[in-house]
C-alpha positions, 0 to 999 in steps of 0.5 A: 117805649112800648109801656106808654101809651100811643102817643096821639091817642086821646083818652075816651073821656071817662074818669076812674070808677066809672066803667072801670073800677067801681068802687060799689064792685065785689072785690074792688076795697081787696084789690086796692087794700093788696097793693097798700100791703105793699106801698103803705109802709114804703109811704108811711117811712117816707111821710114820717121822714118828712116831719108827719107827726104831732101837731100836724093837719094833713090831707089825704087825696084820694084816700080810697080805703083810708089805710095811709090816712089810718096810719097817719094817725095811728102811727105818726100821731098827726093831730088831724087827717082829712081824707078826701074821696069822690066816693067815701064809701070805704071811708065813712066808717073811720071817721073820729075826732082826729080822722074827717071824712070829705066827700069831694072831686079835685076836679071841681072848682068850688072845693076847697078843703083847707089848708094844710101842713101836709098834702099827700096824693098817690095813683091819683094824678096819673088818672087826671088829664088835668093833673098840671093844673090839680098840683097848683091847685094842692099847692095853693092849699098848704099852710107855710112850711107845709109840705106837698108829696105825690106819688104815682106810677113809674115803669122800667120795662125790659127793653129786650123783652116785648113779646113775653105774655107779662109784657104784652099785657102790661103794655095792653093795661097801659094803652087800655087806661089811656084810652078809657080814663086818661091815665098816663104815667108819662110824665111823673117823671116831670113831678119834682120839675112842677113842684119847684114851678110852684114855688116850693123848696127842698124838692126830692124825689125817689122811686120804689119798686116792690118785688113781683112774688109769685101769689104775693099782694102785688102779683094779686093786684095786677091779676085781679087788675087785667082779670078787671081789665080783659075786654078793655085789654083785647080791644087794644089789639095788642092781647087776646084772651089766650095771652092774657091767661098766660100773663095771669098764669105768670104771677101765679107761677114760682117761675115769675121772673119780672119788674113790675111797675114801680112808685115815684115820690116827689116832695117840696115844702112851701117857704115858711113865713 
């Protein structure tokens, strides 16, 4: 499937905000804040679904600019949200008595955060080469009866389609993101598989795929993404700067007729007791 990265190339070795997205950049909190428009809700449903209300410890992996961790508290009335970040910038400002701001890196192993009733990790463990060995990690951190959810990107590319300009640069993105920071969407497939490695029970899963509307957020965040993106895209050899002006034009146009990149959530629940 020409959306996978190549299958033998090792990624440069840099990490996610660093060389590419920046959370000190101009725009960067907007780009991110579009695609929340539309997953928020989704994952929010799926949270509350799960049994995230009162009562609960939650952790927030990831949390970027705070808009699921908000929501917990706000909507699902969760008694205390912990988010966690290597960068808080976009944080530091909705720290309160029920909100806790954590400066950390999954990576590291000297964090330890706590333990928690509910995990939730979303476009974070696709960016982490060491993404098997982060899951046991989450997992060991839930209280018992807590629940695990991890969520990230999927694609369901149109097979017959390869040559389109939205294709191509779509295909560029993901060989572009391999290369530069080790994300690979590969395997999020497997994540309800890893969870019931862990040990955790009443596993499920399901998969989300937002309408691409010509200006909506959605179609905004993958424009400002390969606008982001554009040398990193032509050093693939798969776009040049003409295609990716007309992938770009794509998203504006009311013609855009595409399925975009979708989002799958796994969850399981440690054993009580």
């Amino acid at each position: 499937m020409t959306s996978s990265p190549c299958p033998g190339e090792a990624p440069a070795g840099g990490r996610y905000g660093e060389g590419l997205f920046e959370p000190e950049r101009a725009g960067e909190a907007d780009r991110i804040d579009a695609a929340a428009l539309v997953y928020d809700p989704v994952t929010t449903a799926r949270l509350r679904a799960l049994g995230a209300g009162p009562g609960m410890r939650c952790l927030e992996v990831g949390a970027g600019t705070g808009t699921v961790a908000r929501r917990l508290v706000e909507e699902a009335g969760v008694d205390e949200v912990v988010a966690l970040d290597r960068d808080t910038g976009a944080l530091d400002g909705l720290a309160g008595p029920r909100l806790r701001v954590m400066a950390g890196d999954l990576t590291d192993e000297g964090l330890e955060p706590g333990v928690f009733d509910l995990i939730h990790a979303r476009f974070v463990l696709m960016h982490l080469p060491e993404r098997r060995r982060i899951v046991s990690r989450l997992a060991g951190w839930l209280a018992p009866g807590g629940r695990l959810v991890l969520a990230d990107a999927v694609e369901l590319p149109d097979v017959l389609d390869t040559s389109s300009a939205y294709r191509r640069t779509m295909d560029a993105m993901w060989q572009a993101l391999r290369a530069t920071i080790g994300t690979d969407i590969s395997g999020v497939p497997g994540y309800p598989h890893m969870l019931r490695e862990e040990g955790l029970r009443e596993v499920g899963a399901e998969v989300y795929c937002p309408p691409l509307v010509a200006g909506g957020p959605l179609a905004r965040f993958w424009s400002e993404t390969w606008s982001r993106m554009r040398p990193e895209l032509v050093a693939t050899g798969r776009v040049d700067d003409a295609v990716i002006d007309e992938a770009l034009a794509c998203l504006a146009s009311p013609l855009l007729a595409e399925l975009g990149p979708g989002m799958a959530m796994a969850w399981g629940r440690r054993p009580p007791g």
